[in-house]
C-alpha positions in Angstrom: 129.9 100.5 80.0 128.3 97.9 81.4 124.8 96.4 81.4 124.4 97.6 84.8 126.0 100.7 84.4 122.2 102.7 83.7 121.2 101.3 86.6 123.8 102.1 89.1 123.5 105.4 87.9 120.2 106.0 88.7 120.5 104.3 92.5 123.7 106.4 92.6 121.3 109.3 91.9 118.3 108.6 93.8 120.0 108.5 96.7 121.8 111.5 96.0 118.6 113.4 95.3 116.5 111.7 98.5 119.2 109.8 100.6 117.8 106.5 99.9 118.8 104.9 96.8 116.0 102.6 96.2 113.3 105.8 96.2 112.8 106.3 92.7 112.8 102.6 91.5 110.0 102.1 94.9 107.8 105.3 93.4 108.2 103.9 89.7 106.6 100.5 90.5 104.0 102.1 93.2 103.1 104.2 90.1 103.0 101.2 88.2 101.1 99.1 90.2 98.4 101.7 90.7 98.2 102.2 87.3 97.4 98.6 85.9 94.9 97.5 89.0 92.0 99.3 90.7 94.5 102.2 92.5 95.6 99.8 95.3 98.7 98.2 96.2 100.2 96.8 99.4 104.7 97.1 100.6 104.2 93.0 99.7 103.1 94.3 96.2 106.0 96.6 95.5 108.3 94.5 97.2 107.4 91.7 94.8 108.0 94.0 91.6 111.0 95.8 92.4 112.9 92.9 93.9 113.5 94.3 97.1 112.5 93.2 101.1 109.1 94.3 102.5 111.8 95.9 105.2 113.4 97.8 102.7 110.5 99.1 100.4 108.1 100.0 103.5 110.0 103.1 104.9 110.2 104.0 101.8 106.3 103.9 101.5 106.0 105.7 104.8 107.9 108.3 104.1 105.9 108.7 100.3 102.9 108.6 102.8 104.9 111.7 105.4 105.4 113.8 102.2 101.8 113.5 101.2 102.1 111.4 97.7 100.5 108.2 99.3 97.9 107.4 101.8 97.7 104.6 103.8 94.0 103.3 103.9 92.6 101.8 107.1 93.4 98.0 107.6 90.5 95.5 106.3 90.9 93.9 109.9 92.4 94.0 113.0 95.3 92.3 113.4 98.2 92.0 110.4 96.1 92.6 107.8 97.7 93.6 105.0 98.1 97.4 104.5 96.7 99.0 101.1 98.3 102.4 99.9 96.9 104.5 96.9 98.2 107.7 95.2 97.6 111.1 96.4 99.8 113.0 93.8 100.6 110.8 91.2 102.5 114.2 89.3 105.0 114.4 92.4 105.5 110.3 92.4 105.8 110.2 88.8 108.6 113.1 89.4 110.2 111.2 91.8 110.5 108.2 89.9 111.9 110.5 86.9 114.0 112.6 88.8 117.0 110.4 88.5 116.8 109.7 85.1 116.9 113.2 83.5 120.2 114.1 82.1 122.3 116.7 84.3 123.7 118.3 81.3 120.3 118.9 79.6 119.1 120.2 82.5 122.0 122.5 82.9 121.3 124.3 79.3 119.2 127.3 79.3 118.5 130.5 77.5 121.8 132.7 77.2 
């Protein structure tokens, strides 16, 4: 197995789980970033962290914001300002950032 192998998994599985294979590694650093600074973070932000283009990691964001895990705040000026997010429910972004990692076998072992 390769070095990558983890990795490809887990794209392989987020977009399995929300049709966009960047979503849990996006909600992993928006959790992350919120975490470490005063609750704020900007697409630039994440994009910066995760590697990825600002035109791949904001509809991402906007569709954390549709489903009521993020906010967007209101723009510091008019104009392109840049746009802060924060966390609504960081339970629900911390499970989407998780989901693909749990193991579908554990998962799949219950009571008898």
């Amino acid at each position: 197995m390769s070095d990558g192998a983890p990795q490809a998994r887990r794209s392989a599985r987020s977009f399995a789980l929300f049709n966009n294979r960047h979503m849990a590694d996006i909600a992993q650093h928006a959790l992350e970033l919120a975490d470490a600074g005063d609750g704020l973070f900007t697409t630039r932000l994440v994009a910066a962290s995760t590697g990825l283009a600002d035109s791949v990691v904001r509809p991402v964001m906007l569709r954390l914001v549709d489903a009521e895990i993020l906010t967007r705040l209101p723009r510091l000026s008019i104009g392109r300002s840049a746009q802060y997010f924060s966390v609504v429910d960081a339970d629900a972004l911390g499970m989407v950032a998780s989901l693909p990692d749990r193991d579908p076998a554990a998962a799949s072992t219950g009571p008898t």
